[in-house]
C-alpha positions, -999 to 999 in steps of 0.1 A, spaced: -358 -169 443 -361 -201 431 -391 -211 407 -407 -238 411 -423 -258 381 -457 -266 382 -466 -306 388 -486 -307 352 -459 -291 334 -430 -315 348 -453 -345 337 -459 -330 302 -419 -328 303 -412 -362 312 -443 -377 288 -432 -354 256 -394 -370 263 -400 -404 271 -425 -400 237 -399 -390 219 -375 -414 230 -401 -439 218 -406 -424 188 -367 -421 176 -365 -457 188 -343 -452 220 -367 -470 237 -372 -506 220 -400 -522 225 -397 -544 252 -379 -522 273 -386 -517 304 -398 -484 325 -393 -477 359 -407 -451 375 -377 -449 401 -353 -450 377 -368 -426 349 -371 -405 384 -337 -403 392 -330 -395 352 -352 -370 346 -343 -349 387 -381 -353 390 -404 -373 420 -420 -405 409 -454 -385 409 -451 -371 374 -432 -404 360 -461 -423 372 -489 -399 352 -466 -398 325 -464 -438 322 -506 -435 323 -502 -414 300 -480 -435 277 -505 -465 282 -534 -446 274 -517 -433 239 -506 -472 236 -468 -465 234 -464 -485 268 -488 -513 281 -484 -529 319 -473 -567 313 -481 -572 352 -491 -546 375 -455 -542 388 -438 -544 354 -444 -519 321 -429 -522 294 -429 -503 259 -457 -516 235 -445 -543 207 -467 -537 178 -484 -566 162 -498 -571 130 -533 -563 138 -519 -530 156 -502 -525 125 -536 -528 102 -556 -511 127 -535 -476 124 -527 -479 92 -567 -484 79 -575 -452 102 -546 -433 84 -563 -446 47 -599 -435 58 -590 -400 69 -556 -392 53 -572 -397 19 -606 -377 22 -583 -349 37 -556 -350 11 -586 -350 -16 -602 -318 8 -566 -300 5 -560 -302 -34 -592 -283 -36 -584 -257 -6 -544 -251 -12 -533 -219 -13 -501 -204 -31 -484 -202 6 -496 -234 11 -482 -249 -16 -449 -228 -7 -445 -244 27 -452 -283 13 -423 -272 -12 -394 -260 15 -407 -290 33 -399 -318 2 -366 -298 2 -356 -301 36 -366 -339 34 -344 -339 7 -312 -329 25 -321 -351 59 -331 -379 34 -290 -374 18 -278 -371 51 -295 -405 64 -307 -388 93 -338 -403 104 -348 -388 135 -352 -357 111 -365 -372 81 -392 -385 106 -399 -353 121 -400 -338 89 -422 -364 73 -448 -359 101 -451 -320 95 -457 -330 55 -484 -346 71 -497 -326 97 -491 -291 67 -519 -315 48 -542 -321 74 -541 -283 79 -551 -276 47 -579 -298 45 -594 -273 64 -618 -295 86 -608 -287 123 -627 -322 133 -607 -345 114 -576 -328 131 -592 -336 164 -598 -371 153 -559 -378 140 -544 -361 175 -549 -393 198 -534 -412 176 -505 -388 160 -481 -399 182 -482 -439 171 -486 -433 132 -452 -410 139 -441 -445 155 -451 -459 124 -434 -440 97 -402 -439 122 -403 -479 116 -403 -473 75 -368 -465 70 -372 -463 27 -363 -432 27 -358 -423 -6 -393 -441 -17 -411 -419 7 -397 -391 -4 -406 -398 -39 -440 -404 -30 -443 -373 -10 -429 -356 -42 -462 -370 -65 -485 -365 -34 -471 -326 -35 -477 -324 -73 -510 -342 -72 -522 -317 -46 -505 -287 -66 -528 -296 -100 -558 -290 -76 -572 -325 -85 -591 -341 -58 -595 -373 -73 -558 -373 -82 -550 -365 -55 -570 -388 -32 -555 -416 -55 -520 -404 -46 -528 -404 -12 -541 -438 -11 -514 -455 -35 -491 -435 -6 -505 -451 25 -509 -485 11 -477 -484 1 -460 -474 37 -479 -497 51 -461 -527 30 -430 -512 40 -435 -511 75 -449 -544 80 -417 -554 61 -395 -536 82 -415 -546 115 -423 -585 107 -396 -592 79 -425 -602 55 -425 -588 16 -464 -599 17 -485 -584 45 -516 -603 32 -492 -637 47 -498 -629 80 -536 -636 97 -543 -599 95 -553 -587 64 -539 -552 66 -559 -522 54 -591 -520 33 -598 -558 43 -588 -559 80 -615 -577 101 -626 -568 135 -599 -581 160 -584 -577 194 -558 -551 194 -540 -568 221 -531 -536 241 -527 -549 276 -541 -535 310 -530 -533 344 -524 -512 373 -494 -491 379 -477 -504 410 -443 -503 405 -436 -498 372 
């Protein structure tokens, strides 16, 4: 007997894959997505590719251009700042929140972590350094203890992994994730909220480096971080059509 798979489960296939694909930079931005050829890809009706795409858009990985063309989402400066002053607000309290609240197995689990950053970081692969990076994150979150800021970072998780995939200074980042580890180790929340900080400020140079080709963010008309005024994120809207 052959088992069918649920409608919402196929859509949560195609979304988590075309995510990824996003993600791991497989999909440029620019690129275009069509629902009947993403159809024809994935062995799946245009139904879930369509909620997947809405999906997308809502998250703000894809944005409609016209509504019979959507394409994936090119960051701009201001998208850039935005994230990146949401990950300094609530990445720092939380890191501060976790060098007060780490346990030993904590502690054990941000270790095999560094280490297996380490060996992706050696091996240049970025898809995994990426991946790995993110559960650094997401392990510090955890610790922090505060099941609201969690719910707060998950609708955006998905584009500050964008984010860090764009930051391809390895080694740097793994540095820095070695003194945010020991900062959070000593159990000072201070130390390690300025660790945290120093961290995010600091990816967020490299990325707008790596996005804009810029060694001064502050050049641009968006400010960045700390000093970023109110603007229009420029996300797009549309109807689905044929997309």
């Amino acid at each position: 007997m052959t088992t069918v798979e649920p409608l919402g489960a196929v859509r949560e296939r195609v979304l988590g894959s075309l995510r990824q694909e996003i993600i791991a930079g497989r999909l440029l931005p620019g690129d275009r997505l069509v629902e009947r050829e993403l159809a024809e890809r994935f062995g799946v009706s245009r139904v879930p590719v369509r909620e997947a795409i809405r999906a997308l858009v809502a998250e703000g990985f894809v944005l409609f251009e016209t509504p019979r063309r959507t394409v994936v989402r090119r960051l701009t400066p201001t998208d850039v700042a935005e994230l990146f002053e949401l990950r300094e607000a609530l990445e720092v309290y939380a890191t501060g929140l976790a060098a007060q609240r780490a346990t030993r197995a904590d502690l054990a689990e941000l270790e095999e972590l560094l280490d297996r950053a380490a060996a992706a970081t050696r091996a240049d692969d970025a898809e995994a350094i990426t991946d790995i990076n993110t559960r650094f994150h997401d392990r510090i979150l955890a610790m922090a203890g505060n099941s609201l800021l969690i719910s707060v970072m998950e609708p955006v998780d998905g584009r500050l992994r964008w984010l860090t995939r764009q930051n391809e200074e390895w080694p740097q980042l793994l540095a820095e994730h070695r003194e945010l580890y020991a900062a959070i180790a000593s159990g000072d929340r201070e130390l390690a909220r300025a660790h945290a900080l120093a961290h995010v400020q600091a990816n967020y140079r490299s990325t707008v480096r790596h996005l804009f080709g810029d060694a001064d963010p502050d050049s641009h008309t968006d400010p960045g971080p700390a000093s970023h005024a109110n603007a229009n994120s420029g996300s797009g809207s549309g109807s689905e059509g044929e997309a």
